[in-house]
BADO-162290 format. One record per atom (N, C-alpha, C): residue in one letter; x, z, y. Coordinates in steps of 0.2 Angstrom, whole numbers, padded with zeros to 4 digits, always signed. Example, Ala and Ser with C-alpha at 12.3 -4.5 7.8 and 13.67 -1.06 7.14 Angstrom:
2
A+0066+0039-0028A+0062+0039-0022A+0066+0039-0016S+0064+0035-0011S+0068+0036-0005S+0064+0039+0000
END
This chain:
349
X-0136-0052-0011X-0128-0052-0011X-0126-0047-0005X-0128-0048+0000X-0125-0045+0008X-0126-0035+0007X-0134-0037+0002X-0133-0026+0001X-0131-0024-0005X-0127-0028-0007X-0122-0026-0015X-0114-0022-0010X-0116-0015-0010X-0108-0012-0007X-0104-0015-0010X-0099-0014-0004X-0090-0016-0007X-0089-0010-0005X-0085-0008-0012X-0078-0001-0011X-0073-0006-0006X-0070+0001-0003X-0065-0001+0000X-0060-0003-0003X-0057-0009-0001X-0054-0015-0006X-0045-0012-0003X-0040-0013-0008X-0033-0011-0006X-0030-0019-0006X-0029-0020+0000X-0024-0025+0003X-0018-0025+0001X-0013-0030-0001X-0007-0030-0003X-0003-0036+0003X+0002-0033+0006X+0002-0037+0011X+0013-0036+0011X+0015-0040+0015X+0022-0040+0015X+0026-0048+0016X+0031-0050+0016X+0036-0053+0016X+0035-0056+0009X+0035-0063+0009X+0038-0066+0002X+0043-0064+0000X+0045-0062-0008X+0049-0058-0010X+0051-0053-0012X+0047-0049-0009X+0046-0042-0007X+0044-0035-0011X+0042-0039-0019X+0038-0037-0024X+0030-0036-0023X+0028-0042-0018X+0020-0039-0018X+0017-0043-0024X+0017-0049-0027X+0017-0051-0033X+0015-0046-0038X+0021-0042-0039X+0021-0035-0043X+0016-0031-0041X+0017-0028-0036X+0012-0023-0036X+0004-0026-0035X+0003-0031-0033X-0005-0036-0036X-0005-0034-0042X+0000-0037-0048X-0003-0035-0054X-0002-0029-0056X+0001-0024-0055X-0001-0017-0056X-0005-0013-0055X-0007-0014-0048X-0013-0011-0045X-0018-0013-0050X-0018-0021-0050X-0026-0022-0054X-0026-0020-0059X-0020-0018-0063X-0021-0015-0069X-0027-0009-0071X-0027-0005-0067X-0031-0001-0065X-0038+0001-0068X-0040+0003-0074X-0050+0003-0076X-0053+0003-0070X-0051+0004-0066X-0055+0008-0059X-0054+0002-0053X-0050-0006-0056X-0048-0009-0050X-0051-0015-0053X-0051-0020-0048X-0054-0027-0050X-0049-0033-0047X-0047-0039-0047X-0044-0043-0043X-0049-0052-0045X-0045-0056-0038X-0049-0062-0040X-0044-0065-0045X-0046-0068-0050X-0042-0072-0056X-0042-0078-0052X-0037-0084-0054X-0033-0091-0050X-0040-0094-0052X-0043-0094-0057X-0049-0100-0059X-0055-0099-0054X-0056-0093-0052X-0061-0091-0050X-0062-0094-0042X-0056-0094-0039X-0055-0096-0035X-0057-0104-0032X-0057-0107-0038X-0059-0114-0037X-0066-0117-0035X-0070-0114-0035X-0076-0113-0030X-0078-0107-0027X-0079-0109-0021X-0081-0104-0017X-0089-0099-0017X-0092-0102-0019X-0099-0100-0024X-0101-0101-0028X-0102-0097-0034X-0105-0100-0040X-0109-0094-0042X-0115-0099-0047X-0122-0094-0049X-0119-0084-0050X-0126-0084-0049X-0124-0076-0049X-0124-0071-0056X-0128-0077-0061X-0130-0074-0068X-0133-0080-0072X-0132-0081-0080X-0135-0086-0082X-0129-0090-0086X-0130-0093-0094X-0124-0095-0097X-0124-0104-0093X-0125-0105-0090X-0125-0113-0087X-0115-0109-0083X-0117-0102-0078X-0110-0099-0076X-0106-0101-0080X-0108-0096-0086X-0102-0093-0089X-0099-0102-0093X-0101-0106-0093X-0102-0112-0094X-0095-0116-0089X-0098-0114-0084X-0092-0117-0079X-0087-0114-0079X-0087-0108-0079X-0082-0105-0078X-0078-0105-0081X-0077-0106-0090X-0072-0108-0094X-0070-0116-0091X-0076-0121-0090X-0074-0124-0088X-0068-0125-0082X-0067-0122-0077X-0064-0121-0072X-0059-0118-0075X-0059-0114-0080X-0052-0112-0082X-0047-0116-0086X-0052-0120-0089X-0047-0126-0093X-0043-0129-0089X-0050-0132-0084X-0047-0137-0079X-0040-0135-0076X-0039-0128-0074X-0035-0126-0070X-0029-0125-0073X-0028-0124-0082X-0022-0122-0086X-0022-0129-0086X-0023-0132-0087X-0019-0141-0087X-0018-0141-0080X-0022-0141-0076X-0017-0144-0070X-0012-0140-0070X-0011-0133-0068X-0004-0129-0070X+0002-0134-0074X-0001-0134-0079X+0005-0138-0087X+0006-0145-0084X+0003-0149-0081X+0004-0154-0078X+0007-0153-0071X+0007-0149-0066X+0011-0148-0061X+0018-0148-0063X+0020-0145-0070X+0026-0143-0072X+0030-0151-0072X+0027-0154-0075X+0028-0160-0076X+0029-0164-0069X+0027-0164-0064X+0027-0168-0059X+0031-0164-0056X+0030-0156-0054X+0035-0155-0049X+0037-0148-0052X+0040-0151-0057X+0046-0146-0061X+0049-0140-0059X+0050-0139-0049X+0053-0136-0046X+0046-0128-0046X+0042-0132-0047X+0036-0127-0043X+0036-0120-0047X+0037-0120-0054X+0036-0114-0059X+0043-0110-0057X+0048-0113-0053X+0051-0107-0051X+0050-0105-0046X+0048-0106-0043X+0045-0102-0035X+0040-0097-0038X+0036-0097-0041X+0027-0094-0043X+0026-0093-0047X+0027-0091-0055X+0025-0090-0061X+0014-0091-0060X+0012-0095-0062X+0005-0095-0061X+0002-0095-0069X-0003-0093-0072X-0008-0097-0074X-0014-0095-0073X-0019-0099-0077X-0028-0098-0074X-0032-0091-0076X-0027-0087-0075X-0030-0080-0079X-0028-0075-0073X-0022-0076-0069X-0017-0073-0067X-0021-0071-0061X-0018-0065-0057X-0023-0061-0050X-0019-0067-0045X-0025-0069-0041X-0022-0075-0036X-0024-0072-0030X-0019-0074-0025X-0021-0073-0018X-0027-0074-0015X-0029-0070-0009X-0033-0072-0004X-0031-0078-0001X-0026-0081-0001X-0025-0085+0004X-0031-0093+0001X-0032-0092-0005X-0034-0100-0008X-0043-0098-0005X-0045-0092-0003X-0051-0090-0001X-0053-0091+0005X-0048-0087+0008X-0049-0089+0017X-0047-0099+0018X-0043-0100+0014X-0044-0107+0018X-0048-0112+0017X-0054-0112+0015X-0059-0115+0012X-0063-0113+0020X-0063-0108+0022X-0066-0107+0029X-0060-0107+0036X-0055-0107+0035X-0049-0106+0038X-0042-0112+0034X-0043-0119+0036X-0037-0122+0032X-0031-0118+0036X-0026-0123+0033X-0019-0119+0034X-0017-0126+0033X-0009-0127+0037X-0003-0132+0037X+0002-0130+0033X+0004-0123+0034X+0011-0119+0032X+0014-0125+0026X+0010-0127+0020X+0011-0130+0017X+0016-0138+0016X+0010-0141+0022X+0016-0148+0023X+0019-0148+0028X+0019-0143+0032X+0022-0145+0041X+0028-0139+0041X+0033-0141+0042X+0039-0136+0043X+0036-0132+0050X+0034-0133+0058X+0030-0129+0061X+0024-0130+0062X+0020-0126+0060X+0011-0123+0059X+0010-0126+0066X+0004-0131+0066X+0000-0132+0072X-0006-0128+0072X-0008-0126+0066X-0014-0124+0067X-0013-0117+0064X-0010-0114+0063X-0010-0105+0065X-0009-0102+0073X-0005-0109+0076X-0007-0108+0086X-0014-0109+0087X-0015-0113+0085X-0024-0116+0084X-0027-0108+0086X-0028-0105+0079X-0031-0099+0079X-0030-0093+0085X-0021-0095+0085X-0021-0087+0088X-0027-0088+0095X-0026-0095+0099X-0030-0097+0106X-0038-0095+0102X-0040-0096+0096X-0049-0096+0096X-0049-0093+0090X-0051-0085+0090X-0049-0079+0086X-0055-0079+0081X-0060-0084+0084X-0067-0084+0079X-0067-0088+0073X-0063-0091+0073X-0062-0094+0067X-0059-0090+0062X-0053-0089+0062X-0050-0081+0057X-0056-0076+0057X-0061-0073+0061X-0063-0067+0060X-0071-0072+0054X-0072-0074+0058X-0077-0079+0051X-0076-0080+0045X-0070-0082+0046X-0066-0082+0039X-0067-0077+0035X-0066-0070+0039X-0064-0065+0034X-0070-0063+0033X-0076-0063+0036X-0083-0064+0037X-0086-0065+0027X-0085-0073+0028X-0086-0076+0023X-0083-0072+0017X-0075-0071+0017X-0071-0070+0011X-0076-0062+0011X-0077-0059+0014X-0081-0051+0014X-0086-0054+0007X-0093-0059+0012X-0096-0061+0008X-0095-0062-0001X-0091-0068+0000X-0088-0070-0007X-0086-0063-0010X-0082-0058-0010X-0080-0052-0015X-0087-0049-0016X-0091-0049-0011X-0100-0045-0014X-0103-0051-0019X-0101-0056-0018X-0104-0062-0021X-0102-0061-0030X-0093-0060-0031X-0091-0059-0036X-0092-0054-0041X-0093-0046-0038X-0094-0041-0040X-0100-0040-0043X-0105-0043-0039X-0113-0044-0042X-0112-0048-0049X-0109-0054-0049X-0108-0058-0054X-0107-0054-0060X-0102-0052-0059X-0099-0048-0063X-0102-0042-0066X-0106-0039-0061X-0108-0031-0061X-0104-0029-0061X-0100-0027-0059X-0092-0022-0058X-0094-0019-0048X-0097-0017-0049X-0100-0016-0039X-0096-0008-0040X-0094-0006-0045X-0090+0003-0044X-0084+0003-0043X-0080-0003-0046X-0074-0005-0045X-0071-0007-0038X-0063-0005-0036X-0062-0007-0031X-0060-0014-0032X-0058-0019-0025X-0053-0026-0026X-0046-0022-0026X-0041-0024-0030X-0035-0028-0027X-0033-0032-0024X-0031-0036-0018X-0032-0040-0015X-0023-0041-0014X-0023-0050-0015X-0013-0051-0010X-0016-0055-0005X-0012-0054+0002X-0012-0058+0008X-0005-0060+0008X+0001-0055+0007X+0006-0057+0011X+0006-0058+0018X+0009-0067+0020X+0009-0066+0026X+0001-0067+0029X-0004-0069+0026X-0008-0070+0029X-0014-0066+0033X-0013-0062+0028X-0015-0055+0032X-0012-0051+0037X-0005-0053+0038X+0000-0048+0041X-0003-0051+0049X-0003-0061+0047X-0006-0064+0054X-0013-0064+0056X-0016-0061+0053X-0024-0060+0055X-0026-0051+0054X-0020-0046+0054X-0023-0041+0054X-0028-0036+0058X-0028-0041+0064X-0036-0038+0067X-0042-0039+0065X-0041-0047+0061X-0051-0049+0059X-0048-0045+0052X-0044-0042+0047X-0043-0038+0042X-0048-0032+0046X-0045-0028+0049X-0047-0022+0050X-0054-0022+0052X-0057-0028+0058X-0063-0029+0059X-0068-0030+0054X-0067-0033+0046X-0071-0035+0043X-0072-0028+0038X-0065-0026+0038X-0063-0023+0030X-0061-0015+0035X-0064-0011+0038X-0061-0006+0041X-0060-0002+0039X-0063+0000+0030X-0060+0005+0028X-0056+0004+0022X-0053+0000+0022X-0048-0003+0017X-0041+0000+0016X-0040+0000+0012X-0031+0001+0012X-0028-0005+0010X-0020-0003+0013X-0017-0006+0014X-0010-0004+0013X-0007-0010+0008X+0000-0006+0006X+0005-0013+0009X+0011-0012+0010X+0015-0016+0014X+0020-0016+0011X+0025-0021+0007X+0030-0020+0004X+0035-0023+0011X+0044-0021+0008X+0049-0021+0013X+0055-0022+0011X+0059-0027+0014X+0063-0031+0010X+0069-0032+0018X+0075-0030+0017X+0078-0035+0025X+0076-0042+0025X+0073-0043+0030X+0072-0051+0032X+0076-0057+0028X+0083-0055+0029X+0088-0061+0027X+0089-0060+0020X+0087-0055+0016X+0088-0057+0009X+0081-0061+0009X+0074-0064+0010X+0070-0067+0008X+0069-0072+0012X+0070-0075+0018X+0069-0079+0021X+0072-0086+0018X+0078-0086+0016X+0079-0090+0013X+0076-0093+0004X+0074-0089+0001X+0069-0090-0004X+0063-0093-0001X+0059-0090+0006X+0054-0093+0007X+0056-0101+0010X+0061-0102+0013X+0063-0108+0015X+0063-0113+0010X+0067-0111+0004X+0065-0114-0005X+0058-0118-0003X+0055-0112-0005X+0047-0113-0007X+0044-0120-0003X+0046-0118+0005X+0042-0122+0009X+0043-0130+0009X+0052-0131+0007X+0057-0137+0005X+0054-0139-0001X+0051-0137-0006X+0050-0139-0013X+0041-0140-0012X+0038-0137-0005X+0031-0139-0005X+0030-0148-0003X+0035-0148+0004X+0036-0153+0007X+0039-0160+0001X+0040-0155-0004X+0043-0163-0006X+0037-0167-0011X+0032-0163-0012X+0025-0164-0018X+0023-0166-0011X+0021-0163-0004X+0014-0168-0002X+0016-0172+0003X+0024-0176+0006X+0026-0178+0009X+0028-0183+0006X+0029-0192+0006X+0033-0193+0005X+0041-0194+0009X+0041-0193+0015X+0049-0191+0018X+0052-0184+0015X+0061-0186+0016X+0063-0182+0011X+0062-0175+0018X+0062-0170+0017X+0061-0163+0022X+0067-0162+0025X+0067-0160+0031X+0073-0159+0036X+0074-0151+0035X+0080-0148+0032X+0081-0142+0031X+0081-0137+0037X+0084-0141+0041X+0084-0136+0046X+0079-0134+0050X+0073-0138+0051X+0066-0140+0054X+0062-0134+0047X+0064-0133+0042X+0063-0131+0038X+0062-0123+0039X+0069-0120+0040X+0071-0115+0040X+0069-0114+0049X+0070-0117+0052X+0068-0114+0060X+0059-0112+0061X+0056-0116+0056X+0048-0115+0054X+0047-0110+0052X+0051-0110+0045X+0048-0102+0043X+0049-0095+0046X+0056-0097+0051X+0058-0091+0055X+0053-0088+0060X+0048-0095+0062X+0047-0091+0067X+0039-0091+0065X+0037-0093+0059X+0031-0090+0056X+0031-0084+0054X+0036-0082+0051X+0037-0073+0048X+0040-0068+0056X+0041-0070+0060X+0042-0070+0067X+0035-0066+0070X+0032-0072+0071X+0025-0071+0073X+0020-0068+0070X+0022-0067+0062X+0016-0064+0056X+0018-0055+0059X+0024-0055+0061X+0025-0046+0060X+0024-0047+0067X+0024-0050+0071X+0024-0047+0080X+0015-0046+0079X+0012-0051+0077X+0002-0051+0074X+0001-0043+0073X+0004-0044+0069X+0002-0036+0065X+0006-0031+0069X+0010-0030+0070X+0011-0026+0073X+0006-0023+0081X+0005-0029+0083X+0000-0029+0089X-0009-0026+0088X-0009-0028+0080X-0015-0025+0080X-0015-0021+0079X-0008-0018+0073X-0010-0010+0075X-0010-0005+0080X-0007-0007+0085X-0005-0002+0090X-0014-0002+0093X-0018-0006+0090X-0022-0006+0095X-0028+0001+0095X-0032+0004+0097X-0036+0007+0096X-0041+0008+0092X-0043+0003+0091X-0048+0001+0083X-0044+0000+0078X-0037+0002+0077X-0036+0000+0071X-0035+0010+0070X-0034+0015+0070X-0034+0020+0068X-0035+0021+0062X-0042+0018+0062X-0045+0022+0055X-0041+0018+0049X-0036+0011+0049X-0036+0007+0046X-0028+0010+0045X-0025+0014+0051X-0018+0015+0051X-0017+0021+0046X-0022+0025+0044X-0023+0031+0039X-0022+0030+0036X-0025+0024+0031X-0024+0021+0026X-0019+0015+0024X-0014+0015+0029X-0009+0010+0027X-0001+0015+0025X+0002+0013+0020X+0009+0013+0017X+0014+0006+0017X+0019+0008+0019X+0024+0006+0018X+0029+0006+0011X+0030+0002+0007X+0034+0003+0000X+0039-0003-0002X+0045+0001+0001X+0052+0000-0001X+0053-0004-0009X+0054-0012-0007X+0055-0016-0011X+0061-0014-0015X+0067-0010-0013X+0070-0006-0020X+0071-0003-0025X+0065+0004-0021X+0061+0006-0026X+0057+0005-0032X+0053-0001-0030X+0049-0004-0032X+0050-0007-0039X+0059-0011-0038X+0058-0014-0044X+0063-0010-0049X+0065-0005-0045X+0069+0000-0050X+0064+0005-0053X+0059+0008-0050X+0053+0011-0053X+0047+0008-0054X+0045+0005-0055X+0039+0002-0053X+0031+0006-0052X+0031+0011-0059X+0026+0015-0062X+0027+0023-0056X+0034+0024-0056X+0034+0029-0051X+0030+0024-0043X+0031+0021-0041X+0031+0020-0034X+0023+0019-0034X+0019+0016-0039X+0013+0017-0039X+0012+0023-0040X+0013+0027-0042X+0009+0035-0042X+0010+0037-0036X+0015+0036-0033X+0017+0040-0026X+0012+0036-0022X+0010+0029-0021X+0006+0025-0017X+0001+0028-0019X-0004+0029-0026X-0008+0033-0025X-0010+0040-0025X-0001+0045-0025X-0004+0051-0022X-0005+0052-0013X-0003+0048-0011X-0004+0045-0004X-0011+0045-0001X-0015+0041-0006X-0021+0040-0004X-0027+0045-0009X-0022+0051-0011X-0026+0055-0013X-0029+0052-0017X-0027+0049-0023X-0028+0045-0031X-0025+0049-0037X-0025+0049-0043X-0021+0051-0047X-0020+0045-0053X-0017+0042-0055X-0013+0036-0060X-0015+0039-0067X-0020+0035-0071X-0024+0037-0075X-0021+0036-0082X-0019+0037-0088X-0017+0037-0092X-0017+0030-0096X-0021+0027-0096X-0024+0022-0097X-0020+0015-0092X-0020+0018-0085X-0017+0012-0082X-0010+0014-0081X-0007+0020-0083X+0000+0019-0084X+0002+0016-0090X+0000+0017-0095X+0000+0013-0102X+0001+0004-0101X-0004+0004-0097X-0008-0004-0096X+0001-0008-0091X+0002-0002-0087X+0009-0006-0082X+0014-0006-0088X+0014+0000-0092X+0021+0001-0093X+0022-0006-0100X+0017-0009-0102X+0015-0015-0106X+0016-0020-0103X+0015-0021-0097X+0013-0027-0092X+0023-0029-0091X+0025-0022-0090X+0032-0024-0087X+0036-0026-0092X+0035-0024-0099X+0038-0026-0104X+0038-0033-0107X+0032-0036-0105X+0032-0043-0106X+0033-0045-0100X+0033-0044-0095X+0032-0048-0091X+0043-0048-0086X+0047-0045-0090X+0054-0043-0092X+0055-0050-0098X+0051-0051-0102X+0053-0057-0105X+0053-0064-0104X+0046-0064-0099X+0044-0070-0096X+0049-0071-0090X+0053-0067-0087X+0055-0067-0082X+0063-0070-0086X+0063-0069-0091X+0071-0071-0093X+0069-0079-0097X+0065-0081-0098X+0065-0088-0099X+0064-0092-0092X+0063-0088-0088X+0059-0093-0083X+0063-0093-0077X+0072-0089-0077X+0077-0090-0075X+0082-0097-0078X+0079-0101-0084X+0081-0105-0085X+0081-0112-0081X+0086-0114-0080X+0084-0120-0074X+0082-0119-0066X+0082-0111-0067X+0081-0113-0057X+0086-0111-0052X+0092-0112-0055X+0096-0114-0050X+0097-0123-0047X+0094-0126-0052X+0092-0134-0051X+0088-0133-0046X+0083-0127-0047X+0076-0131-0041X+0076-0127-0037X+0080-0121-0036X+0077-0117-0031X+0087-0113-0027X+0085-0117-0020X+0091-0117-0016X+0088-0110-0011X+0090-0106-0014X+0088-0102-0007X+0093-0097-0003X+0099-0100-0002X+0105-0100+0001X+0104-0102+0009X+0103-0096+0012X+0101-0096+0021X+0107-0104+0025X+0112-0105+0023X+0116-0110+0026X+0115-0116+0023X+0109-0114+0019X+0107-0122+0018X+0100-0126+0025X+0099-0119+0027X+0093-0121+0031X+0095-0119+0039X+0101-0122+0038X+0105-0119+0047X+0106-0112+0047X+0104-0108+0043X+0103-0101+0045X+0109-0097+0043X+0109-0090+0046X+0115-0087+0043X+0109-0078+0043X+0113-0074+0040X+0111-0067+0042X+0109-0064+0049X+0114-0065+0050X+0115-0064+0058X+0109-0067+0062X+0107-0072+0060X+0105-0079+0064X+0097-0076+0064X+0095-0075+0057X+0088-0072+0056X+0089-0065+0059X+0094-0061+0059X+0093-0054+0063X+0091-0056+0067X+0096-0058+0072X+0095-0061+0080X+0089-0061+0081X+0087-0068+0079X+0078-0070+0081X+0074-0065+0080X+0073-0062+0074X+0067-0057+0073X+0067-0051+0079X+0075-0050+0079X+0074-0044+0085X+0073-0047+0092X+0071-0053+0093X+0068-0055+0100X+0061-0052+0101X+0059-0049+0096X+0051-0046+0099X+0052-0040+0096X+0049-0036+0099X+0046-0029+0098X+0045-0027+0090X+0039-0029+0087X+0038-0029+0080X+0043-0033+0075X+0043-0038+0078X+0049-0043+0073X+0054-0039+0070X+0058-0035+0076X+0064-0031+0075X+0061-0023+0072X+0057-0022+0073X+0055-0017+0070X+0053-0016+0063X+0048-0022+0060X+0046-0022+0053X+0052-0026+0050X+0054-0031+0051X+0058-0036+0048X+0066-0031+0046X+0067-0025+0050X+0072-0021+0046X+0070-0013+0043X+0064-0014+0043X+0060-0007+0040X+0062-0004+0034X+0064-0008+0027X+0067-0007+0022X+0073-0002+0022X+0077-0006+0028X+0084-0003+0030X+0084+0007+0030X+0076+0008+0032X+0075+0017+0034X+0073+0019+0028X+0073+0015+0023X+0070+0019+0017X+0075+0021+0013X+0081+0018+0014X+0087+0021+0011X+0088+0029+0014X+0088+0031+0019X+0089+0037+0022X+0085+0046+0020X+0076+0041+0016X+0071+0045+0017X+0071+0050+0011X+0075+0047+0004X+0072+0052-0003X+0067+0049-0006X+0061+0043-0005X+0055+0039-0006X+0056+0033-0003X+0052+0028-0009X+0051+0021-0009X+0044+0022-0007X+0039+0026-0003X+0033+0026-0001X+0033+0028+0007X+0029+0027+0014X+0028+0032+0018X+0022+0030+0021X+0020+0036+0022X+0015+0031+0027X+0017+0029+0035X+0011+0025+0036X+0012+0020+0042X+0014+0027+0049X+0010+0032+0048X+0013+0038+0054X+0016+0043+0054X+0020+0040+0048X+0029+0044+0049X+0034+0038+0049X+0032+0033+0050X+0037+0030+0055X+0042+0031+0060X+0038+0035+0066X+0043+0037+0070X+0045+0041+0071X+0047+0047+0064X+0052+0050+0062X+0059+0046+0060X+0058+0042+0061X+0064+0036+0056X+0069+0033+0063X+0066+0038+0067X+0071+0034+0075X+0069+0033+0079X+0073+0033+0086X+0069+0025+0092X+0067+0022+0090X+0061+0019+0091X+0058+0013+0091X+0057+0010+0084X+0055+0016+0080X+0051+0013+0073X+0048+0020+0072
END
């Protein structure tokens, strides 16, 4: 497994809400791209060849579209936060915490993302492993010529040192969104997580003052690691892509992402997006039925105002830099930049 090469894998990372969702799935569209499916996820090793796998592995997909169809049933609110099912490109995050748990989930503030920041070997292990696991999967597969697709969001944004340490020739694309349209969507999310593994009802404000300073923290992370010196080779291959762009062009802002990296958008996977978006414009109109019932994501429900999310984020260096980055892509002519033309865009960005 360990001498089975990995291409250099593209990271999708950004703010919830940001359209990184979207570009996960366009990107994997790709003949030339690979992503992890939700099912696959559910163990963290599995044989490398042989029909006992391919045995489990329907297995584990059944398993996971019922539990899916049964979540709905118990927490009705979930399918509007996340459209999922067991076929669909899943996050990195369900990968890393299997060596790296998480709280984000039931604790309005994270104990155990301070945990790590103090003992850095835990996150870098993590991605260690997840390294391992994607050589693991491709062998399975025999797809070893394909790149990944990969979404982190926030969690890559908070461990982008052990990212660059493990994966140092990877790209890296960064969607952008103002802070205050999305925080209160993610505040939704984290209200509607507490009320499935909690039983107290969740403190709204404890709510939103949590998520504040977790997306706080994720951009000051990352921005810290860029600045560093080891991150160079990783900062050539990072872009910026303006979430308005994004959902006004979709198929354009991928071509510019990949003429960026010196790619060209192949006939086949423009086809494959511009199909994707046309159902996937349907499923998005049933699945606004009923989420005004489940999903509050009004900042004054969570003590918060616009203003109140600017303020905070701008107490740190990165916070105020990345959390209004979107705001400079209005100015540019492009929904794409790379990460060093940034500081064409002004002081202190």
């Amino acid at each position: 497994v360990t001498s089975s090469a990995l291409r250099p894998p593209i990271f999708i990372v950004g703010l919830p809400r940001t359209g990184t969702t979207l570009l996960h799935h366009l990107l994997a569209l790709d003949p030339e791209s690979q992503c992890l499916r939700a099912y696959e996820l559910m163990r963290c090793t599995r044989s490398i060849e042989g029909w006992p796998q391919r045995l489990v592995d329907a297995l584990d997909w059944a398993k996971l579209a019922l539990l899916m169809r049964l979540s709905e049933i118990i927490a009705p609110q979930w399918p509007h936060h996340h459209q999922l099912d067991a076929n669909s490109p899943e996050e990195c995050l369900f990968a890393l915490q299997r060596s790296m748990p998480l709280d984000t989930h039931y604790r309005a503030r994270s104990r155990l993302l301070e945990r790590y920041a103090s003992e850095e070997e835990i996150p870098l292990a993590a991605y260690q492993r997840y390294h391992l696991y994607l050589q693991q999967v491709q062998l399975r597969r025999g797809s070893m010529q394909k790149r990944f697709v990969l979404k982190g969001q926030l969690i890559h944004l908070h461990y982008m040192a052990q990212l660059r340490s493990v994966f140092p020739s990877a790209h890296v694309v960064w969607s952008h969104r103002p802070a205050e349209e999305v925080v209160g969507s993610l505040c939704s999310l984290r209200k509607s997580q507490q009320e499935v593994f909690l039983n107290e009802a969740p403190d709204k404000c404890e709510v939103g003052a949590g998520v504040l300073k977790y997306l706080s923290d994720a951009l000051e992370r990352a921005g810290e690691a860029l600045e560093q010196k080891e991150a160079n080779e990783l900062v050539e291959r990072l872009v910026h892509v303006q979430y308005q762009s994004l959902v006004a062009d979709p198929v354009a802002v991928v071509e510019k992402i990949y003429e960026t990296f010196g790619w060209r958008v192949s006939p086949e996977h423009r086809e494959a997006m511009e199909d994707y978006l046309a159902r996937s414009l349907a499923q998005r109109s049933r699945a606004e039925t009923g989420k005004q019932r489940y999903h509050d994501a009004s900042l004054g429900s969570y003590g918060l105002s616009g203003q109140s999310v600017r303020q905070r984020l701008a107490e740190t260096k990165h916070g105020k830099r990345f959390s209004d980055l979107g705001r400079f892509f209005q100015g540019t002519g492009t929904g794409v930049v790379r990460h060093s033309q940034l500081s064409t865009f002004g002081p202190g960005n």
